[in-house]
Steps between C-alpha positions, in 0.01 A plus 500: 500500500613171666280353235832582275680267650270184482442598125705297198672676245240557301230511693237802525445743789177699471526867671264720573589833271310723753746466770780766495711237708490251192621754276856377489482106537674341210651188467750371153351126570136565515224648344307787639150552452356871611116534564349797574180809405774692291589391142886651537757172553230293569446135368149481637243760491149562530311813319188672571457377846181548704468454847126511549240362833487122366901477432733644222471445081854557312666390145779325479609473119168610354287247710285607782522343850274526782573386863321577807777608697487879591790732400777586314711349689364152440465552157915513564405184659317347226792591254744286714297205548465520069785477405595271740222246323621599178879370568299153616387484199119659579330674225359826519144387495538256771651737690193757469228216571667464795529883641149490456447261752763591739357601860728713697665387815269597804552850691702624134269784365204296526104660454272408780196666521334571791150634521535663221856655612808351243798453725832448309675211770866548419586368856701222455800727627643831458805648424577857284493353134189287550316844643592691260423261244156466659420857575641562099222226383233744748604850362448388159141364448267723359196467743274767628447316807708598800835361596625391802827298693474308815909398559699444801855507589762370261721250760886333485590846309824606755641784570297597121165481695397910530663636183332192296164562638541862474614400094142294526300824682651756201361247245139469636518910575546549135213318381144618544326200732243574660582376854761313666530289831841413615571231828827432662808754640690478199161625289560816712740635262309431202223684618724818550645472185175436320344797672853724367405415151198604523229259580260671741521400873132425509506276267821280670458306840774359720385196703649227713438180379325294240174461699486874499538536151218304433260663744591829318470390193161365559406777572627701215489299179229464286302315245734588189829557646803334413742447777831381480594283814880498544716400811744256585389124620610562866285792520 
């Protein structure tokens, strides 16, 4: 919220409307601009939204928008970086030419397929929201194909280390994937949590390292699965 400062009067600050933290930033010298999924007190929008295997579809204002960037949470994304262009004076249809085209940043939910095996590459880093986000974006396809998630520990997280993976753990026990492989000490506690809510213990594995992780999961995936690979850089 520094931003704030280096704004003139005037000026607009875009927010994003999804974060509870932003709820109460106001300002009686500049404009604010709220952008988020849900239509209450928002300036920007986007309906009907599809997060599908080749990227995410939405309206914004009756028009339809496609963008191959996977999940909700970059359709959030998307919003921002609108009406951003719009203030500079972009029109709309430049704007969606352009999504079109866009290419994701390497390791952010990116397909690769693999002998036949689609691995989701989300491992530019880690930390809880980008998981979450991630596992969210998983959950939700419709595919009869199995589901799995290769991740390893979430670093630089404190003292908030075990009760954040265990937070991570609940939210993969919940779901209904069909196997999971965990590396690092920290991953340790997501594995008991995940087991707690309910995932089976056969179908979650506790390993060491990376390397390991791979070996196992050579061993276990398929032609057909879709894995999500999740971990932080230093792992």
């Amino acid at each position: 919220l520094s931003l704030l400062q280096n704004i003139e009067r005037g000026g607009v600050l875009v927010l994003n409307g999804q974060d509870p933290m932003l709820d109460d930033v106001a300002s009686g010298v500049h404009r604010m601009l709220r952008v988020g999924l849900s239509k209450e007190s928002m300036d920007w929008t986007a309906e009907q939204v599809w997060c599908h295997e080749t990227g995410s579809s939405f309206h914004v204002k009756g028009t339809l928008y496609e963008t191959p960037l996977f999940g909700k949470h970059n359709v959030v994304n998307v919003l921002m970086a609108m009406a951003v262009a719009e203030l500079f004076g972009m029109e709309l249809k430049e704007t969606r030419k352009a999504l079109q085209t866009f290419k994701p940043v390497a390791g952010r939910l990116q397909c690769k397929n693999m002998d036949g095996i689609y691995f989701l590459d989300d491992t530019y880093n880690s930390n809880p929201n980008s998981f979450k986000a991630a596992l969210d974006f998983l959950k939700d396809l419709k595919l009869r194909e199995r589901k799995g998630i290769v991740c390893g520990d979430m670093l630089e997280l404190g003292q908030q280390s075990e009760a954040l993976h265990r937070e991570i753990g609940a939210w993969i026990g919940q779901a209904s994937f069909d196997f999971v492989i965990a590396a690092g000490s920290e991953c340790r506690f997501l594995v008991d949590e995940a087991i707690k809510e309910g995932l089976s213990a056969e179908k979650i594995y506790h390993v060491k390292n990376s390397q390991e992780a791979g070996i196992l999961c050579r061993q276990l995936a398929v032609a057909g699965d879709r894995i999500l690979v999740k971990g932080s850089r230093g792992m």
